[in-house]
KOLTIKOL-549731 format. One record per residue (C-alpha): residue number from 1; x, y, z. Coordinates in pm, whole numbers, m for minus. Layout:
N
SITE,NUM,X,Y,Z $
...
***
This chain:
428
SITE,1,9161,m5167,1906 $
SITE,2,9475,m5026,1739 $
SITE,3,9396,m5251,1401 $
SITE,4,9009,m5207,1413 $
SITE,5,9021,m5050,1076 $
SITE,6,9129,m5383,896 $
SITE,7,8801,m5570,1002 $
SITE,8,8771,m5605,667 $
SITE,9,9102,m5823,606 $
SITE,10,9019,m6058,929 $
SITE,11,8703,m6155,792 $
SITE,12,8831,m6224,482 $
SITE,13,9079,m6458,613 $
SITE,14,8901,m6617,858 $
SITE,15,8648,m6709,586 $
SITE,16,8952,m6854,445 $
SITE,17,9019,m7095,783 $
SITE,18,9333,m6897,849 $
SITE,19,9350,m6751,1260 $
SITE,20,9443,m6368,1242 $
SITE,21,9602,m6191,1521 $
SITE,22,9623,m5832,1499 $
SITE,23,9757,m5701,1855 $
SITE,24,10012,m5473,1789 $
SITE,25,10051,m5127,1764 $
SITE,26,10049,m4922,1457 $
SITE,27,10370,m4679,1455 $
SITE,28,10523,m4462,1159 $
SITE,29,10862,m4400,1189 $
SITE,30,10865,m4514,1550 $
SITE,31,10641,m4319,1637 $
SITE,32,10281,m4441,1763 $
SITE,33,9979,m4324,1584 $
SITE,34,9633,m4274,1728 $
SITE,35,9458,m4572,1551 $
SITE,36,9199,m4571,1248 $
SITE,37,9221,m4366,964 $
SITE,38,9032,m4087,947 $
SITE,39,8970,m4096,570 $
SITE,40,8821,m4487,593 $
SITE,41,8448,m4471,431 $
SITE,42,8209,m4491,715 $
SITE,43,7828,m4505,783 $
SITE,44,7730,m4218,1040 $
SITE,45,7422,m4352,1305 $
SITE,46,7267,m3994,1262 $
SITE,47,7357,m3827,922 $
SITE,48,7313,m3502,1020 $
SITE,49,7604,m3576,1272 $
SITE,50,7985,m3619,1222 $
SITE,51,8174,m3759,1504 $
SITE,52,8565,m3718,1506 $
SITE,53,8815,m3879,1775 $
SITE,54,9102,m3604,1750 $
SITE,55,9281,m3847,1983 $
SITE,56,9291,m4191,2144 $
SITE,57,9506,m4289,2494 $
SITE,58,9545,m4105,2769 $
SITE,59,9828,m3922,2978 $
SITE,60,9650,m4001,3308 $
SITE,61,9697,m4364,3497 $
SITE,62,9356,m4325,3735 $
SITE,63,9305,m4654,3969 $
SITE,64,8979,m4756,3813 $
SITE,65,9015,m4694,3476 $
SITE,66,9148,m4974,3162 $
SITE,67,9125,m4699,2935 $
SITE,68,9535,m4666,2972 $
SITE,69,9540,m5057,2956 $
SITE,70,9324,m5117,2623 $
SITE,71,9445,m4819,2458 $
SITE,72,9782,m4679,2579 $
SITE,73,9956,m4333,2579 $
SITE,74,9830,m4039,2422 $
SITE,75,9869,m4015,2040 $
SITE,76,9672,m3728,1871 $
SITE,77,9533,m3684,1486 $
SITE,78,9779,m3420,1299 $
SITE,79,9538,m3085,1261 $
SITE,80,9570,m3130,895 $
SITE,81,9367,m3478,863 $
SITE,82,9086,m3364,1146 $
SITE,83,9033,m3015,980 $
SITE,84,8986,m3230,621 $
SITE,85,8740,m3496,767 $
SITE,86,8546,m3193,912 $
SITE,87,8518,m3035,572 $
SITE,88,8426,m3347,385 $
SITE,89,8159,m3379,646 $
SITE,90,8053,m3058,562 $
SITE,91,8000,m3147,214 $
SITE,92,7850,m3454,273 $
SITE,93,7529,m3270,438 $
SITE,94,7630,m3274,785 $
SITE,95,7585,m2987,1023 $
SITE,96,7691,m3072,1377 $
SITE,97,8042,m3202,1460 $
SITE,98,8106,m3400,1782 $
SITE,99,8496,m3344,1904 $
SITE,100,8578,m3701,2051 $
SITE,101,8864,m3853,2292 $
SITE,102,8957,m4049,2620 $
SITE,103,9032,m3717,2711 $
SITE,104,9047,m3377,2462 $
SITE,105,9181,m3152,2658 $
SITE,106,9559,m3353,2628 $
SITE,107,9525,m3314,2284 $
SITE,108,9830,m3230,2070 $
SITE,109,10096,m3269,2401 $
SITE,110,10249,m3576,2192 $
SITE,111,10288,m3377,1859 $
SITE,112,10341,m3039,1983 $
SITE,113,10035,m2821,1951 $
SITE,114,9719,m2804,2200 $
SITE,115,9390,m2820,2181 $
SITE,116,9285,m2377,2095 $
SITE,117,9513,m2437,1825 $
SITE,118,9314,m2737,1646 $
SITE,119,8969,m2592,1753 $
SITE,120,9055,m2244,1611 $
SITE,121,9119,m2442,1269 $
SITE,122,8796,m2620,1279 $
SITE,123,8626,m2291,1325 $
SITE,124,8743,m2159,1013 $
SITE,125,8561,m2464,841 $
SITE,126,8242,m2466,1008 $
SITE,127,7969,m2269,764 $
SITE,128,7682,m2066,925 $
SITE,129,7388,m2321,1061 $
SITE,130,7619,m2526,1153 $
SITE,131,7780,m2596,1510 $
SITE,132,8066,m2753,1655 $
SITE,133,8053,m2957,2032 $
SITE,134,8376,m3087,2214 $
SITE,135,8380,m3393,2399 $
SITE,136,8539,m3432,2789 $
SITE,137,8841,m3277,2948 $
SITE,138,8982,m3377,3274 $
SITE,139,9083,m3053,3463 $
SITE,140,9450,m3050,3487 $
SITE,141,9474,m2999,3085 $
SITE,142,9229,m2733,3025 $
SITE,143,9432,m2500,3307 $
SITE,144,9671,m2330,3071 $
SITE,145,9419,m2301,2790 $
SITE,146,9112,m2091,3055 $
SITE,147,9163,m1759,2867 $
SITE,148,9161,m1921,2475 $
SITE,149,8867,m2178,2602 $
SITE,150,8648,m1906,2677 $
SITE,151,8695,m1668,2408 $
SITE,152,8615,m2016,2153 $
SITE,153,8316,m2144,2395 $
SITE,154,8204,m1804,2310 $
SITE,155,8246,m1822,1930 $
SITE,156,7853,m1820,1781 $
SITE,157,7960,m2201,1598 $
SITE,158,8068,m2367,1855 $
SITE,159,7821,m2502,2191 $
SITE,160,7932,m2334,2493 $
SITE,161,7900,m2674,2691 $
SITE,162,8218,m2832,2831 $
SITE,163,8203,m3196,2994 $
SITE,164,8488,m3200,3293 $
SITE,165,8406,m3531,3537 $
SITE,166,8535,m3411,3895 $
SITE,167,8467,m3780,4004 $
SITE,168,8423,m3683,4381 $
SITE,169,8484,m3372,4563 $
SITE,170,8692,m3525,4818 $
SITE,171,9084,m3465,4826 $
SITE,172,9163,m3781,4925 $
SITE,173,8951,m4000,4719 $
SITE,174,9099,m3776,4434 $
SITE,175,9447,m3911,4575 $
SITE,176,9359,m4228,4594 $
SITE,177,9198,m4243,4240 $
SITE,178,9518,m4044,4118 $
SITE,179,9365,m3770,3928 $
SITE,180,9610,m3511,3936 $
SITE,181,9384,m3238,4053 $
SITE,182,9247,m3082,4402 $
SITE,183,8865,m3004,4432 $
SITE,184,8982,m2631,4403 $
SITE,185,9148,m2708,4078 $
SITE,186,8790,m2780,3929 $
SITE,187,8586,m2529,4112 $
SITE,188,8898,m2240,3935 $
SITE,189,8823,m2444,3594 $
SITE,190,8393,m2385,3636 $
SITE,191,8400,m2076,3847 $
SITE,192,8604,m1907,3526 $
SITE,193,8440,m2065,3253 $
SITE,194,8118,m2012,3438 $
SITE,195,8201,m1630,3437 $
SITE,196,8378,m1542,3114 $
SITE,197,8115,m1797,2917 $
SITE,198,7783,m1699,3009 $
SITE,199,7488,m1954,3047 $
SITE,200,7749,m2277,2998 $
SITE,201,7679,m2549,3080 $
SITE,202,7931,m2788,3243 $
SITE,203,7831,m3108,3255 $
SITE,204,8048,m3343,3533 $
SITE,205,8066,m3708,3618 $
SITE,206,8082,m3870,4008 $
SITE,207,8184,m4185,4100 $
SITE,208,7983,m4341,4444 $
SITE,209,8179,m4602,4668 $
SITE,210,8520,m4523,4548 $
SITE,211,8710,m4747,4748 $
SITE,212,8813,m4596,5097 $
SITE,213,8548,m4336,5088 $
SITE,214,8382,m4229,5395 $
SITE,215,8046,m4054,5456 $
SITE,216,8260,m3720,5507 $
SITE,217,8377,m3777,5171 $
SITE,218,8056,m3813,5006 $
SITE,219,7948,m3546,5184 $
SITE,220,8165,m3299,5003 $
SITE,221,8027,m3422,4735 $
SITE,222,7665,m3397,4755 $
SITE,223,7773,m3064,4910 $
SITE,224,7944,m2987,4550 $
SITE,225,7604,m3046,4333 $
SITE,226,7391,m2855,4579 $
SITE,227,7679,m2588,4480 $
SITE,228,7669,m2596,4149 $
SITE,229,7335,m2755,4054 $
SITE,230,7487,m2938,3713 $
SITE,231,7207,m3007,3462 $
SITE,232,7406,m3279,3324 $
SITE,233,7502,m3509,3614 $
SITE,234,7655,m3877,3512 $
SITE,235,7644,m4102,3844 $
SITE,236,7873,m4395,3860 $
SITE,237,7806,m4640,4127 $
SITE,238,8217,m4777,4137 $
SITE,239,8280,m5083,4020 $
SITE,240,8627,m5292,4016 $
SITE,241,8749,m5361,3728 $
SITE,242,8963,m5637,3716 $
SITE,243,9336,m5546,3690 $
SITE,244,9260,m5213,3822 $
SITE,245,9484,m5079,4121 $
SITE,246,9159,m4974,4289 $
SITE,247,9036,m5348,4254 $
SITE,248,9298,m5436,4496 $
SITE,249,9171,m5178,4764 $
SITE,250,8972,m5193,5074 $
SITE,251,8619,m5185,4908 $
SITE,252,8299,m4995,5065 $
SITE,253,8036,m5205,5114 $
SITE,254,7796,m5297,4821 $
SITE,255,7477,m5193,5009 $
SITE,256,7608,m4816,5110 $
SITE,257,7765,m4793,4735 $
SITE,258,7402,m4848,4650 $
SITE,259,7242,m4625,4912 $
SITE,260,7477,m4329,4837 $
SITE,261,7435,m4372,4468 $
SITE,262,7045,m4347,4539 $
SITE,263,7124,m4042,4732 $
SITE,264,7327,m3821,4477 $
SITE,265,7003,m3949,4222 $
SITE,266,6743,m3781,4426 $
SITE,267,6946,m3465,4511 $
SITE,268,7021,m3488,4107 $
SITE,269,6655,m3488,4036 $
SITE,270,6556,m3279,4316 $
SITE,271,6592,m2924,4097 $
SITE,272,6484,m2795,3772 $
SITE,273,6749,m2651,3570 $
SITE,274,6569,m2499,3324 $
SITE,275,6216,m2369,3452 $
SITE,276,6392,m1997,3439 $
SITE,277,6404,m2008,3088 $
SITE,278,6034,m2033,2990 $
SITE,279,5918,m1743,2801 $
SITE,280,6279,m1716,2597 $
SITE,281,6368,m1658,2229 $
SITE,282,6671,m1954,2138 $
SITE,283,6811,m2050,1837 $
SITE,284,6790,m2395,1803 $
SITE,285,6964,m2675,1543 $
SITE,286,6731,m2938,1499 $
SITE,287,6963,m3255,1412 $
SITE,288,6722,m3607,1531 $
SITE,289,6388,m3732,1631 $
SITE,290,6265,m3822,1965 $
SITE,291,6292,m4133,2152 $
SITE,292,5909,m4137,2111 $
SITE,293,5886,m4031,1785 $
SITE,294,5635,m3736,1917 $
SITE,295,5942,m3451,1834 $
SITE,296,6230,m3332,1672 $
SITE,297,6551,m3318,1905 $
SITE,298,6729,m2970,1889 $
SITE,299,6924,m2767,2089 $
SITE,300,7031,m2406,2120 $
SITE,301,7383,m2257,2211 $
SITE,302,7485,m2451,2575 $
SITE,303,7395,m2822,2403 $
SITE,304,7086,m2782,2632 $
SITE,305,6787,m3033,2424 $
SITE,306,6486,m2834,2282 $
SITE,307,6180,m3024,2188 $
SITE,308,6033,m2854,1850 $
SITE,309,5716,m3015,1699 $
SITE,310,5792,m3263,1396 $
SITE,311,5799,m3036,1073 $
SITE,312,6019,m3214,813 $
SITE,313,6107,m2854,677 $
SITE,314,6287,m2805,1017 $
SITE,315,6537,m3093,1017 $
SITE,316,6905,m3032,1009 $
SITE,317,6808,m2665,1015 $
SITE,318,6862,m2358,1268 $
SITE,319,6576,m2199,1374 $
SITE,320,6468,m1964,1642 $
SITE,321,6186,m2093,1939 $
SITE,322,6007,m1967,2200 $
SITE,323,6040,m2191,2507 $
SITE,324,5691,m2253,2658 $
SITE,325,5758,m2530,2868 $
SITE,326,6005,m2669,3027 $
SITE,327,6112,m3060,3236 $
SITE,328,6422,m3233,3417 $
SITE,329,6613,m3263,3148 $
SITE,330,6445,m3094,2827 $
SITE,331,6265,m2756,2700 $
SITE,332,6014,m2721,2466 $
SITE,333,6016,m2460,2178 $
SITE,334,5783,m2348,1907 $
SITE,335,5918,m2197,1568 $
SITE,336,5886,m1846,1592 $
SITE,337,5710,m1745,1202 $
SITE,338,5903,m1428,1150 $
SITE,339,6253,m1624,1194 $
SITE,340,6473,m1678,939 $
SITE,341,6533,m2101,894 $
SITE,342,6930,m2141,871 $
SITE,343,7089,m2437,651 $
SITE,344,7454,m2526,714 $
SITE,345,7502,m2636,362 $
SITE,346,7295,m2672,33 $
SITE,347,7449,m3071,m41 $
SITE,348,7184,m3254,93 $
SITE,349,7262,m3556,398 $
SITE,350,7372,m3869,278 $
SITE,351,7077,m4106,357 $
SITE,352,7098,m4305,663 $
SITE,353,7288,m4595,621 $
SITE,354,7478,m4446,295 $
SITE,355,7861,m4450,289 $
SITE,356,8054,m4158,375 $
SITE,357,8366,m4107,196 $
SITE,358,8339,m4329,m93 $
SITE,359,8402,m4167,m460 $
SITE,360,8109,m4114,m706 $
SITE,361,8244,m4446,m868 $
SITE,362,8171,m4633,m550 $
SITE,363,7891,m4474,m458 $
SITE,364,7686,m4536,m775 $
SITE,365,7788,m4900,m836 $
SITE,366,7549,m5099,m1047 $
SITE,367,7440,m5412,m832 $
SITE,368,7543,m5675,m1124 $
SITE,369,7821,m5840,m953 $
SITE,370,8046,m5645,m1195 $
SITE,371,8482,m5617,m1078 $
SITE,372,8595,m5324,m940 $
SITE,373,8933,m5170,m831 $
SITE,374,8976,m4922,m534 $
SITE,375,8985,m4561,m637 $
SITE,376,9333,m4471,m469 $
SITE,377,9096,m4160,m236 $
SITE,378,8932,m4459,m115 $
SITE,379,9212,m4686,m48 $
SITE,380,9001,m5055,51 $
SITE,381,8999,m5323,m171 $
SITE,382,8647,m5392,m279 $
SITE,383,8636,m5683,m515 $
SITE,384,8207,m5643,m569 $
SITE,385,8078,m5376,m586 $
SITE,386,8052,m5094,m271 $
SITE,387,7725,m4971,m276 $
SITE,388,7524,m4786,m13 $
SITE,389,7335,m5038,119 $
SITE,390,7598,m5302,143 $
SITE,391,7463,m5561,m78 $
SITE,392,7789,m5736,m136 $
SITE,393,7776,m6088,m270 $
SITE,394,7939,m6269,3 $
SITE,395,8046,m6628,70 $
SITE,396,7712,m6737,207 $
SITE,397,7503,m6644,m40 $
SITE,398,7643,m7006,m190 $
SITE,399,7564,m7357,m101 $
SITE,400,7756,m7532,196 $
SITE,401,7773,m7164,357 $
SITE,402,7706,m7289,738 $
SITE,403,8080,m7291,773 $
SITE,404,8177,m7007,662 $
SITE,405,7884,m6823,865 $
SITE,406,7985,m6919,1168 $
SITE,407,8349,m6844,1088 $
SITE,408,8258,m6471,1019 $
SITE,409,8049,m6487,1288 $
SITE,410,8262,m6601,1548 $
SITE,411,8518,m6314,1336 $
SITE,412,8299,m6035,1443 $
SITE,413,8205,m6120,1785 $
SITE,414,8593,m6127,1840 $
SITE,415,8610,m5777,1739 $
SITE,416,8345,m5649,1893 $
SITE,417,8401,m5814,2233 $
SITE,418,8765,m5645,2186 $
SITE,419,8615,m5307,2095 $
SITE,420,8367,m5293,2404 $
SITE,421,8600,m5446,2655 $
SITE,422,8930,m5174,2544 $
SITE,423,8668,m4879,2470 $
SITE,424,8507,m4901,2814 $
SITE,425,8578,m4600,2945 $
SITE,426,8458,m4449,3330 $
SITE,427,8509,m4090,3190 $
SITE,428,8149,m4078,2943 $
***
């Protein structure tokens, strides 16, 4: 996963015959780096939406988790290149930026800054209409950092939604699964956040079965969610993962695993988080369409999803809603006439499947099979042309190509099966 970014140069050689092993780790004057460029041309799934990893390992060493396996110690993204990827997302159309990591809130404790710090720079760069979401912090990094977390969860660009998994709300299940927090360490981290950031909304993550756990221990936590009543509630029934400390322990029994997985579920879906808020005004940013294609997906200032109806005028726009109805896990809003329709930025999106961060030169390519040489701001060699929809002329488009399908083929599947197996992560 450290050398995913030369895909590129594995295919080519294995197209070649040649076997390509690319398993160490990239460093820069002896010191690691956290993986992929962030300047390599990309295709975004949702062009509305730019997703940036400001960091890749982890500090932690939890019992279930491969994360610190596949992807080793923390090594964060200098400030410099995440606040210039966010800007050239910016101009490429986008308006919502996803903050990504095994874990964010550790970020910069390897190149000595923090996380306020980098978020306070990405501020600066977000334009009006557009918003700014971070990704999942484990508790004990987001302690010293309460106080500057609020006053940015507050800031008008930036959700005020905060993803911290507590896992289970039993002290010794937390010991076991060495988390390096108590259950009052996360109820301090919500209880303040909760109070100084009004309306967040903290979404969490519990793990059923751990091994060792008791019904007292589950207990404590169903007795947590009737607490807090998360509207965002991800429920892991545990699986070992070979290699895994917690692989090696005593393990509860499949069918009560399954039974108190079942249990947290219906307690889960047992309240309404949102009925209260029928009848409100919310600004909404409309960024994607419905799984049913029947709405536009938006959502207003805690990352909670709106449901507008499917006006093309409205997409990748803020806009204020009245809720009028409201489900489990979604509202319903209707454009209110008299509001005013924010854009985060006159360049219109890229089209879906067009290449983000190639040069004009690249982008425009004829489609004649005439040479080209990499523009240095790109930096990849492309020997056809590189245009938007990828129609390179490549090896099989020639006679005797069942060879060299299979070899790329195989190529890919090898990098995907490494990609899923070092990116699977407990922590969503």
């Amino acid at each position: 996963v450290q050398q995913i970014d030369r895909v590129v140069e594995v295919v080519e050689e294995t197209i070649k015959g040649h076997s390509v092993r690319l398993l160490g780790q990239k460093k820069d004057n002896g010191k690691r780096l956290g993986g992929a460029r962030l300047d390599l041309p990309k295709i975004r799934k949702n062009p509305l939406i730019e997703i940036i990893s400001i960091n890749t390992g982890c500090l932690n060493a939890c019992t279930y988790c491969k994360t610190k396996h596949a992807r080793g110690d923390l090594a964060s993204y200098p400030i410099e290149e995440l606040v210039d990827r966010a800007k050239q997302s910016f101009q490429e159309g986008v308006c919502e930026i996803w903050l990504t990591s095994e874990d964010t809130g550790a970020y910069g404790r390897d190149i000595g800054t923090d996380l306020p710090t980098l978020l306070w720079k990405l501020v600066e760069a977000i334009p009006e209409g557009a918003m700014l979401r971070l990704g999942m912090t484990n508790p004990p990094y987001i302690f010293e950092h309460l106080e500057e977390m609020a006053r940015i969860l507050n800031h008008p660009r930036v959700y005020a939604f905060l993803h911290i998994p507590v896992q289970s709300a039993s002290d010794s299940v937390l010991m076991d699964m060495k988390r390096e927090y108590c259950v009052a360490d996360f109820k301090r981290v919500v209880d303040f956040l909760k109070e100084k950031v009004p309306g967040i909304t903290i979404a969490t993550d519990i793990i059923c079965g751990f091994p060792g756990e008791t019904d007292e221990d589950f207990q404590e936590t169903v007795k947590l969610v009737e607490q807090y009543k998360f509207p965002s509630l991800f429920i892991n029934q545990f699986y070992p993962r070979p290699g895994t400390p917690a692989a090696k322990m005593h393990q509860v029994p499949a069918a009560v695993k399954k039974q108190r997985t079942k249990d947290l579920s219906q307690l889960f879906h047992s309240y309404n988080p949102y009925d209260h808020k029928v009848g409100e005004r919310q600004r909404v940013l409309v960024t994607e369409e419905s799984f049913d294609s029947n709405y536009y997906v938006a959502h207003n200032p805690f990352y909670e999803q709106v449901l507008v109806p499917k006006d093309p005028v409205l997409m990748g726009k803020m806009v204020e809603v009245n809720i009028y109805e409201a489900g489990k896990h979604f509202m319903k809003g209707q454009p209110v006439s008299d509001a005013r329709v924010y854009a985060a930025s006159i360049t219109r999106p890229l089209a879906k499947g067009e290449v983000s961060g190639l040069t004009e030169e690249f982008r425009h390519a004829p489609r004649n099979g005439t040479k080209w040489k990499a523009h240095p701001s790109a930096e990849i060699p492309v020997k056809t042309p590189f245009i938007p929809w990828m129609a390179l002329h490549l090896p099989w488009h020639q006679e005797g190509s069942g060879l060299k399908i299979l070899s790329v083929s195989l190529a890919l599947l090898a990098v995907l099966v490494m990609v899923y197996y070092g990116g699977m992560e407990t922590e969503l």
